[in-house]
N, C-alpha and C positions, 0 to 999 in steps of 0.2 A: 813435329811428331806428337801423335797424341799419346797422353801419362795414363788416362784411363774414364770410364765411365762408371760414376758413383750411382745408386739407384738408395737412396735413403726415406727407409718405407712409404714406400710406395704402395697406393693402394689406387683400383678402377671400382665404379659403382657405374650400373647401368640403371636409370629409374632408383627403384628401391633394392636390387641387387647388387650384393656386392660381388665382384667376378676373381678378385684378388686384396688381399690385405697385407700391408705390412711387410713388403720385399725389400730386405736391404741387401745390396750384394756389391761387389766391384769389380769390374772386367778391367783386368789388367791387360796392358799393350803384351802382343804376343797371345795372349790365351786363347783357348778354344772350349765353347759353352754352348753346353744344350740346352736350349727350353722344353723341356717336357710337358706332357700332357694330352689326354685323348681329344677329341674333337668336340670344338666350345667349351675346351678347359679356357684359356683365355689367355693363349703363347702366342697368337697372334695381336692380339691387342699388347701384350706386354713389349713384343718386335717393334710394333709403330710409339710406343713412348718412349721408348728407347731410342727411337729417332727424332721424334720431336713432332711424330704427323699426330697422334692424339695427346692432347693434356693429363695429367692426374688429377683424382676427385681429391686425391691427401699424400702428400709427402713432396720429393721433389729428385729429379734427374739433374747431375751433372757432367760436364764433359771438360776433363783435365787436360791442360797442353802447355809443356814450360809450364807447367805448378799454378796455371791461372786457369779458372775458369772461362769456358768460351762461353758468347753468346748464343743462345738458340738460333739466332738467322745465319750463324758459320757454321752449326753444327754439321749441315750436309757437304760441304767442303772435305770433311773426315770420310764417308761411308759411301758406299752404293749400297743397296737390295735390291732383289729379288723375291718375289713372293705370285703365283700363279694367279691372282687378283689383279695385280697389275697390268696396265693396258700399253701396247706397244702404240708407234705412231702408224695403223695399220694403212694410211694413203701414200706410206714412203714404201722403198724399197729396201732389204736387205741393207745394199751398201748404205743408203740413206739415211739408215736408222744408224746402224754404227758411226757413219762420216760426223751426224750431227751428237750420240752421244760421246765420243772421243775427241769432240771441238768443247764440250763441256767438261771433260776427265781426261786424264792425263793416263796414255795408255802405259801397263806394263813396260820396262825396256828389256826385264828378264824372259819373256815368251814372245814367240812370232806367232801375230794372231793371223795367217794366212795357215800355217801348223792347224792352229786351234779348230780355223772353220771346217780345214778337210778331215778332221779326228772326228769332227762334230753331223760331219755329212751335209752340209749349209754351202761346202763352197760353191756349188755349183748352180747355186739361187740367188746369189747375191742381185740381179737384177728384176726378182719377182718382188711385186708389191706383200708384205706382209701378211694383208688381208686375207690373201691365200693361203696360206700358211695352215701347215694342223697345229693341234694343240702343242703336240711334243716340238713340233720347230720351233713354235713361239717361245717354249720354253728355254729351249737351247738357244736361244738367242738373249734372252734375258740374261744367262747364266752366261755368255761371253761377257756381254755388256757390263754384269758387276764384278764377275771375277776376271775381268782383264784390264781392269782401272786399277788405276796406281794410287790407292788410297790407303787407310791406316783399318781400315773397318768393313768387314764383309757382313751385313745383314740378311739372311737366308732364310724364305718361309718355307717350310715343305718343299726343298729344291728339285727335288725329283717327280713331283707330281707332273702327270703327261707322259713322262720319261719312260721307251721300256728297257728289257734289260741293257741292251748294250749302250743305251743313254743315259744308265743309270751307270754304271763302268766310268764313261767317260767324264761323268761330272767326279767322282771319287778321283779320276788323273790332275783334272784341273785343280781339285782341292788338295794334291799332294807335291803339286807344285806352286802353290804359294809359298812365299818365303815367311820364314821362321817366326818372323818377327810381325806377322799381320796377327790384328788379331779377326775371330770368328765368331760370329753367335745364329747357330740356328734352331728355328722352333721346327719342330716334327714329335711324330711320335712312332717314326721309324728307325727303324735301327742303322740301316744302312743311310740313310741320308747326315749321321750325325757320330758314331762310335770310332771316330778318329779325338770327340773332344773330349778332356782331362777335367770336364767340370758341370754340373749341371745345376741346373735351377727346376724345380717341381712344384708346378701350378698349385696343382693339389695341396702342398705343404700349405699353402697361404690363403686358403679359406674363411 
């Protein structure tokens, strides 16, 4: 079980810009935390050091478990994301995409994702290639794929983007049925993709 994720100022420079300075903060297990900020605030970039896919220019990220630091190459053991950036394995199909990312992650045992897919409108493609796919399917595919692993960490870029209303509805069900004790962090600067969480971090503050 993971204790938590330390960010001890942390700071990004791109070139000779600095895009963030000096974030200290710690996501407790269980919590739920916005990253705020408008667009090319740099709540995406702060989402990927948080997972370990970009470096810091200055400071450093830890990830607590049993009181020990893990290594950066376990650290994805902890988390999935999702972030519309992300690319599906668009020559598989549906089932194919989940078959192989649930032989990687250990699915939910509290939700039946046969439930999920028909909430979601997917069940009835499960044998189309990807590729096909609109935006919003791909998305809702994504948002199975992370929020139906059985992990300690749900990483969320802008979850709802693609989404329209009633996709957006259905990601809020599945985010109301996680259990108590996951914790959350997503970057948006929407409201509705994030005012379920009890903490925020603001880009802007760290200038």
């Amino acid at each position: 079980m993971l204790d938590s994720i330390v960010l001890d100022q942390v700071s990004k420079r791109f070139k000779r810009d600095w895009i963030f300075k000096n974030v200290d903060y710690t996501f407790t297990a269980g919590s739920k935390t916005a990253i705020l900020g408008q667009n090319g605030s740099g709540k995406s970039t702060l989402l990927k050091i948080i997972s370990g896919y970009v470096g810091v220019t200055k400071g450093s990220v830890s990830w607590i478990a049993q009181g020990k630091g893990l290594e950066i190459s376990d650290w994805h053991k902890h988390f999935t994301y999702s972030a519309p950036y992300l690319d599906l394995l668009e020559e598989f199909t549906l089932k194919e995409c989940l078959d192989f990312h649930f032989s990687l992650k250990e699915k939910r045992t509290d939700i039946n994702l046969e439930d999920v897919l028909r909430t979601s409108g997917l069940q009835g493609h499960l044998n189309k290639q990807t590729a096909l796919f609109s935006s919003g399917m791909k998305q809702r595919t994504k948002l199975i794929m992370a929020l139906c692993s059985d992990v300690n960490v749900y990483l969320l870029d802008e979850p709802c983007s693609n989404l329209d209303e009633e996709g957006t509805q259905w990601y809020r069900q599945l985010i109301d049925q996680l259990p108590t004790n996951k914790t959350v962090i997503v970057a948006s600067n929407a409201a509705v993709e994030y005012d379920f969480c009890n903490t925020a971090i603001r880009v802007s503050e760290h200038k």
